[in-house]
N, CA, C and O of each residue as an XYZ file, in Angstrom:
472
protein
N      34.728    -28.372     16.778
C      33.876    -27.545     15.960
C      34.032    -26.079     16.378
O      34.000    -25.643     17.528
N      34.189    -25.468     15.356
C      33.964    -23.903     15.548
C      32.865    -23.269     15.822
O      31.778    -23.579     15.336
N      33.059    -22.281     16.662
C      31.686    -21.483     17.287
C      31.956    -20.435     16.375
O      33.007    -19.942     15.965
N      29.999    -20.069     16.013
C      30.290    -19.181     15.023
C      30.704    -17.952     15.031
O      30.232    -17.434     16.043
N      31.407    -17.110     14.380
C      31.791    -15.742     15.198
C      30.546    -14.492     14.907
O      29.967    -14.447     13.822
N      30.305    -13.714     15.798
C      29.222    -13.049     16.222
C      29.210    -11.908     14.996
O      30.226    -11.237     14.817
N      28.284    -11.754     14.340
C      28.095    -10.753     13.322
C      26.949     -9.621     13.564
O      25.860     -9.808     13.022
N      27.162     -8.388     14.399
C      26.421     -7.444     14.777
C      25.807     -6.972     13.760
O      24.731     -6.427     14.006
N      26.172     -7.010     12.617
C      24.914     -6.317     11.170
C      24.046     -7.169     10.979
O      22.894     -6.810     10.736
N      24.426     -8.631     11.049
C      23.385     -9.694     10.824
C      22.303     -9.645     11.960
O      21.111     -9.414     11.754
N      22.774     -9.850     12.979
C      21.901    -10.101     14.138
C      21.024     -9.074     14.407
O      19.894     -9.336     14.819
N      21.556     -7.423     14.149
C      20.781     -6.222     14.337
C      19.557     -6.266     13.322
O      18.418     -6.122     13.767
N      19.760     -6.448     12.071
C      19.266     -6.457     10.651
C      18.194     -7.194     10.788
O      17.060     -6.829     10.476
N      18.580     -8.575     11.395
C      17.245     -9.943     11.672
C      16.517     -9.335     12.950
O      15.295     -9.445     13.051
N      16.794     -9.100     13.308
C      16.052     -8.339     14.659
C      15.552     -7.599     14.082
O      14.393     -7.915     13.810
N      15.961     -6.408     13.611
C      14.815     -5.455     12.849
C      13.959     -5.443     11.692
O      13.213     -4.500     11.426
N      14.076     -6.594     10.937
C      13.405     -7.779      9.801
C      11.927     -7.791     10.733
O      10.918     -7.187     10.369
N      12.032     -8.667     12.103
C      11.392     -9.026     12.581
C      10.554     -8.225     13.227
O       9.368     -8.538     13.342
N      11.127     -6.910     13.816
C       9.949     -6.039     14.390
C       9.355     -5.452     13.173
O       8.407     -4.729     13.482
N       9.556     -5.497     11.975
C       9.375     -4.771     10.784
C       7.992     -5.926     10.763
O       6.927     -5.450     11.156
N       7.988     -7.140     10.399
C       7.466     -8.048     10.057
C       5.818     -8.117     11.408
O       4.616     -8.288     11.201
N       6.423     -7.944     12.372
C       5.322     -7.601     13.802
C       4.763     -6.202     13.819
O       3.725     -6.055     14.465
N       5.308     -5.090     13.182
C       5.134     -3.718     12.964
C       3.981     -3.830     11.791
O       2.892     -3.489     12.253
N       3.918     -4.187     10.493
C       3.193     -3.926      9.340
C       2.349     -5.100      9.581
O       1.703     -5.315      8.555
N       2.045     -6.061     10.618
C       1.260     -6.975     10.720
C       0.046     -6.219     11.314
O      -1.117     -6.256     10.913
N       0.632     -5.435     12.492
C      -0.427     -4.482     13.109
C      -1.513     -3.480     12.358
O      -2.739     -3.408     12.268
N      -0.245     -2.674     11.823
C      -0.712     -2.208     10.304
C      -1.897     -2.403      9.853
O      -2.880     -1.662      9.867
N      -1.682     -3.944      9.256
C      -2.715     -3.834      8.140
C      -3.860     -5.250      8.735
O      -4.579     -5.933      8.006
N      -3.719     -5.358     10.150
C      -4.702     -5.936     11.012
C      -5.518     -4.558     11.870
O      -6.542     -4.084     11.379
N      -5.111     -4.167     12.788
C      -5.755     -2.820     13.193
C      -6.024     -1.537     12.573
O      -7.101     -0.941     12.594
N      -4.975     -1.181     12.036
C      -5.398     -0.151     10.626
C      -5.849     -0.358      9.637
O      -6.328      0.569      8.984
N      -5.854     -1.320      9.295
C      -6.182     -1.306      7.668
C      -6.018     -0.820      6.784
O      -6.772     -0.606      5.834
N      -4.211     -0.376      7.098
C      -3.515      0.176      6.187
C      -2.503     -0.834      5.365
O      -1.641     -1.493      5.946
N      -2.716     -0.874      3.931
C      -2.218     -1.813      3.302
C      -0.841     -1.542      2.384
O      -0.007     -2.410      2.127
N      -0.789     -0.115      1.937
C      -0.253      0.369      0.462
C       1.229      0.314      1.383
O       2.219     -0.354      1.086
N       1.077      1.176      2.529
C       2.702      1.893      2.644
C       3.114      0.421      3.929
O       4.282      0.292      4.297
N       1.957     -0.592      4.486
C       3.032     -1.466      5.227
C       3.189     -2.274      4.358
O       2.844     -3.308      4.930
N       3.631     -2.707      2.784
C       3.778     -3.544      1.794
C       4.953     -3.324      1.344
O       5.805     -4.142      1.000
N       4.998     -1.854      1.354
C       6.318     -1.263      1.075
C       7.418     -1.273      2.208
O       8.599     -1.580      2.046
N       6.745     -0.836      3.522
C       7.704     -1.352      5.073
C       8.357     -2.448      5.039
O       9.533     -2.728      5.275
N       7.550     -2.983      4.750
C       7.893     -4.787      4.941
C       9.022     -5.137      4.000
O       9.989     -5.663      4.551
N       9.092     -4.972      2.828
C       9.404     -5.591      1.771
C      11.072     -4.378      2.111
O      12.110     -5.000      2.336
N      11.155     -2.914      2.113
C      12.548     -2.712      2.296
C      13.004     -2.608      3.654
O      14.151     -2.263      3.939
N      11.930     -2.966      4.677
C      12.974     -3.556      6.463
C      13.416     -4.577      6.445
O      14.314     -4.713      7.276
N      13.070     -5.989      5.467
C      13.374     -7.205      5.280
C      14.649     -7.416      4.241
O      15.393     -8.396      4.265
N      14.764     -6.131      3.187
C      15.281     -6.462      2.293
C      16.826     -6.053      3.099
O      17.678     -6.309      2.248
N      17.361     -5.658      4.058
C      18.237     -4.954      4.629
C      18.611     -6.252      5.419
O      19.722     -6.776      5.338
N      17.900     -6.579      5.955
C      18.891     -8.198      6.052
C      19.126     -8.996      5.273
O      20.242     -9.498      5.407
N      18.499     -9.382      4.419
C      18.527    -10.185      3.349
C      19.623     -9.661      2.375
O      20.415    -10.528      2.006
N      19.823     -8.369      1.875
C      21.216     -7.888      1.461
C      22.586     -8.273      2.229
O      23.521     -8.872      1.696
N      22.548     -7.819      3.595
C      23.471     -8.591      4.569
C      23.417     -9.584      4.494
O      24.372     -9.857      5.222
N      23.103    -10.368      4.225
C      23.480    -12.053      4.760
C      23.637    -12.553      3.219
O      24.238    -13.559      2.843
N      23.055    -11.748      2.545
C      23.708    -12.338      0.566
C      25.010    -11.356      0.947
O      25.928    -12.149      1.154
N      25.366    -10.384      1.080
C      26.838     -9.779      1.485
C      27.534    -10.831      1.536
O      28.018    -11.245      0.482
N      27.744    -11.461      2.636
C      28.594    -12.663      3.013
C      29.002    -13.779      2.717
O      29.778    -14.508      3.334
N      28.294    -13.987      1.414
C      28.575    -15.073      0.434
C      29.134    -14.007     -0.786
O      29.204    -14.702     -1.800
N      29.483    -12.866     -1.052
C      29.783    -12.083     -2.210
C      31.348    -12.712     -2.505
O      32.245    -13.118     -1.767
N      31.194    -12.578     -3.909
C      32.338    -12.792     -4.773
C      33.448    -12.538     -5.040
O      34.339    -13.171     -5.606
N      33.349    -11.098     -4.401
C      34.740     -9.997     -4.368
C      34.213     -9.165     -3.102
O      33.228     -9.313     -2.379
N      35.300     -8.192     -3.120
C      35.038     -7.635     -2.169
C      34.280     -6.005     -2.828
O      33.508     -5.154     -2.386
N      34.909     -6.199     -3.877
C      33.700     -4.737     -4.733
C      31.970     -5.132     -4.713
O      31.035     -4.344     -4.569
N      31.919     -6.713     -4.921
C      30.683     -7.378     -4.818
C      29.970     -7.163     -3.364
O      28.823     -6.716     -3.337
N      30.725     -7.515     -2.041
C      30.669     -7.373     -0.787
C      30.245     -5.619     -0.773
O      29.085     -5.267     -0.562
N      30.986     -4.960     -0.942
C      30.389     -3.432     -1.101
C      29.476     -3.138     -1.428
O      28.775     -2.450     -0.684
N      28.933     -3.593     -2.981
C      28.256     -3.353     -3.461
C      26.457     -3.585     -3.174
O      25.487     -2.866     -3.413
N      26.628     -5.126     -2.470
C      25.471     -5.638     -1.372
C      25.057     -4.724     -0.329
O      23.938     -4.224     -0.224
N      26.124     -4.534      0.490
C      25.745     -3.741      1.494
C      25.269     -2.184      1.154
O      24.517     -1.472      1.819
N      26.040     -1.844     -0.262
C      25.482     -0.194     -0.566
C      24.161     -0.434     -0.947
O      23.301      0.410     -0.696
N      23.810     -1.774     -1.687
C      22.272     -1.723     -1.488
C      21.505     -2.002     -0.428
O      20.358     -1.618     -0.196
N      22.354     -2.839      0.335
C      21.276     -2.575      2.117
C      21.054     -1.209      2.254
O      19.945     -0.677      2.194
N      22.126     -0.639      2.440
C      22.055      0.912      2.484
C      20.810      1.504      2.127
O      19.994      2.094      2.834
N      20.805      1.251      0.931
C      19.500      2.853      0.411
C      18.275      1.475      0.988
O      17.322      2.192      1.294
N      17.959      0.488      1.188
C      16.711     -0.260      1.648
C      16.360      0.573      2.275
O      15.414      1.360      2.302
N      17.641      0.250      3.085
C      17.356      1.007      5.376
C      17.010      2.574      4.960
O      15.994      3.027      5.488
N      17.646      3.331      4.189
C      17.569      4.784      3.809
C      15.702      4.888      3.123
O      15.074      5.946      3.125
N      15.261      3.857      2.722
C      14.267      3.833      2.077
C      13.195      3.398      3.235
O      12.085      3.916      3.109
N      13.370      2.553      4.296
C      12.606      2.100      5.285
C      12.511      3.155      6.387
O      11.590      3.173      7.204
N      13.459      3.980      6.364
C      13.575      4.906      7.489
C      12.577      6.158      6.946
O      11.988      6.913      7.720
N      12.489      6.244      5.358
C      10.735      7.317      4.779
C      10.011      6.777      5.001
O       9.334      7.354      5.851
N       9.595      5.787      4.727
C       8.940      4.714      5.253
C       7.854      5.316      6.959
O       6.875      6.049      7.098
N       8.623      4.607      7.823
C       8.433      4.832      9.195
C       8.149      6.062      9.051
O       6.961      6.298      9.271
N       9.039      7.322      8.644
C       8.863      8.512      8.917
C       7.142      8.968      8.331
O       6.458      9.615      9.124
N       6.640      8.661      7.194
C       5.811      8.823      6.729
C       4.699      8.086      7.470
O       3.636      8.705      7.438
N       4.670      7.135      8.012
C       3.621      6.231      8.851
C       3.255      7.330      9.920
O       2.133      7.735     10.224
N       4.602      7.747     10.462
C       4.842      8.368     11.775
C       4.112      9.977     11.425
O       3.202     10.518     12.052
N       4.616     10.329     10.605
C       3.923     11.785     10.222
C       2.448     11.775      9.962
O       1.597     12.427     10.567
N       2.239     10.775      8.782
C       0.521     10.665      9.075
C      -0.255      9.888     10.069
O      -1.072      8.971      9.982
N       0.184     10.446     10.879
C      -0.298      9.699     12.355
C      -0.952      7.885     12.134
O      -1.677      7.460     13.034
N      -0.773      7.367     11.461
C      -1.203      6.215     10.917
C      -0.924      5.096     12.482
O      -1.819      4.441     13.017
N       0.370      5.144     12.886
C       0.724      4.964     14.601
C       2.019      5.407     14.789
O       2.980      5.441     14.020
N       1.866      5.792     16.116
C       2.781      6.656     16.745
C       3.509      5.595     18.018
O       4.488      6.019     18.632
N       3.067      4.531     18.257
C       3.864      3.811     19.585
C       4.843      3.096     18.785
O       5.414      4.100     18.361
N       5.341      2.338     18.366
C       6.295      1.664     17.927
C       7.045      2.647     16.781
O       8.272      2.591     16.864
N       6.628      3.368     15.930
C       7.582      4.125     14.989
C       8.902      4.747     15.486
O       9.989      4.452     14.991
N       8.721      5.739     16.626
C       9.711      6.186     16.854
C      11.222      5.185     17.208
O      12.391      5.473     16.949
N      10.744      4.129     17.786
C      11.709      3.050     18.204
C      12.627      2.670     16.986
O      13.842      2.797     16.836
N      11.344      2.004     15.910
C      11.735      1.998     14.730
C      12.385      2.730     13.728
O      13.307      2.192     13.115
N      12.026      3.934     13.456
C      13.248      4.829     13.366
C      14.471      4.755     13.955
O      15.412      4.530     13.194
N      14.747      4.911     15.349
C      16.086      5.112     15.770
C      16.946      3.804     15.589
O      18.175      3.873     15.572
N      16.188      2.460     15.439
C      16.797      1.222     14.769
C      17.602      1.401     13.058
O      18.681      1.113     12.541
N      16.306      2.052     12.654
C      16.786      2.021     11.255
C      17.636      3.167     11.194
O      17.358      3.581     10.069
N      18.594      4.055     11.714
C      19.070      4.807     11.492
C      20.098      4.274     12.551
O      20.942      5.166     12.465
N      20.473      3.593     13.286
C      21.876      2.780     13.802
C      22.031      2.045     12.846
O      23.212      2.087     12.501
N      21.145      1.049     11.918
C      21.621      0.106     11.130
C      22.179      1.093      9.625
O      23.124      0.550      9.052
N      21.796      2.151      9.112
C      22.376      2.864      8.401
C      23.590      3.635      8.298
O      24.197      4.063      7.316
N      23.928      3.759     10.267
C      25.063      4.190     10.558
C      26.434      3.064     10.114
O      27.561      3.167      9.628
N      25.426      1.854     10.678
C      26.091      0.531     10.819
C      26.585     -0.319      9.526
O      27.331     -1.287      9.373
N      26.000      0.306      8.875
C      26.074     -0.448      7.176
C      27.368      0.262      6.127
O      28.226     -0.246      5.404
N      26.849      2.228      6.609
C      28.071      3.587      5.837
C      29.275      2.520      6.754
O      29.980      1.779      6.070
N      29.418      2.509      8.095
C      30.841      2.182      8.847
C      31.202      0.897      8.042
O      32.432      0.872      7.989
N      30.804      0.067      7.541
C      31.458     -1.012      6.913
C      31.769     -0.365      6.033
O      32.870      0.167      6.173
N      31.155     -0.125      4.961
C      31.100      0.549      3.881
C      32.522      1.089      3.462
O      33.303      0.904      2.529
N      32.474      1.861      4.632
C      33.593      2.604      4.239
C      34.715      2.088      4.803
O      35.702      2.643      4.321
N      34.934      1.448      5.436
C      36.269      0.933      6.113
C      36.541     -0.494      5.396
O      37.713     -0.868      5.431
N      35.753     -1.202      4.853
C      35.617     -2.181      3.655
C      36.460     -1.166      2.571
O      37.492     -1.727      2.202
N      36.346     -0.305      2.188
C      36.720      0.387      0.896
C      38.350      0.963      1.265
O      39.171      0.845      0.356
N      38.662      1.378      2.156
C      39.791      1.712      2.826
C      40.946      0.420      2.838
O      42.148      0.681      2.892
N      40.556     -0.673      2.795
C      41.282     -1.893      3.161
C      42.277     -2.317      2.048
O      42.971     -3.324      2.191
């Protein structure tokens, strides 16, 4: 049997799904902020969930095309955070979160584009 081979967008992506998912839980248990962790949630989750539908894509324009929509998620989750973070809503976990979502955006353009080069 084959061992599976290690996929750093997947594994980063589910990892940050998950602090996303522990992040807007806090949210809207201690804050009782509901509107903008609905929106957190739904495009930090959707950035893996694009990745891992990526990998079943049809073509490889299809494969692109998945990940350019991970892309603007993470681009969309990273206002997100920033906006939590600016209206002081919480300040301990955001910054982390940011610098996640902005490796996985780095991490998504580098396929992106070297996918398109091929």
């Amino acid at each position: 049997m084959k061992a599976k081979k290690s996929n750093p967008l997947l594994e980063k992506s589910y990892d940050f799904a998950l602090a996303i998912v522990q992040f807007t839980r806090i949210l809207q248990l201690e804050k009782k902020e509901y509107v903008l962790s609905k929106q957190l949630l739904r495009s930090g989750t959707a950035i893996g969930a694009l990745s891992e539908e990526a990998q079943q894509a049809e073509s490889k324009p299809d494969f692109i095309h998945k990940l350019a929509i991970a892309n603007k998620e993470a681009h969309e989750t990273h206002y997100w955070l920033r906006l939590i973070r600016d209206s002081e809503l919480e300040s301990n976990q955001v910054d982390v979160l940011i610098e996640r979502s902005e490796e996985l955006k780095r991490l998504l353009v580098s396929i992106i584009k070297s996918s398109k080069s091929k």
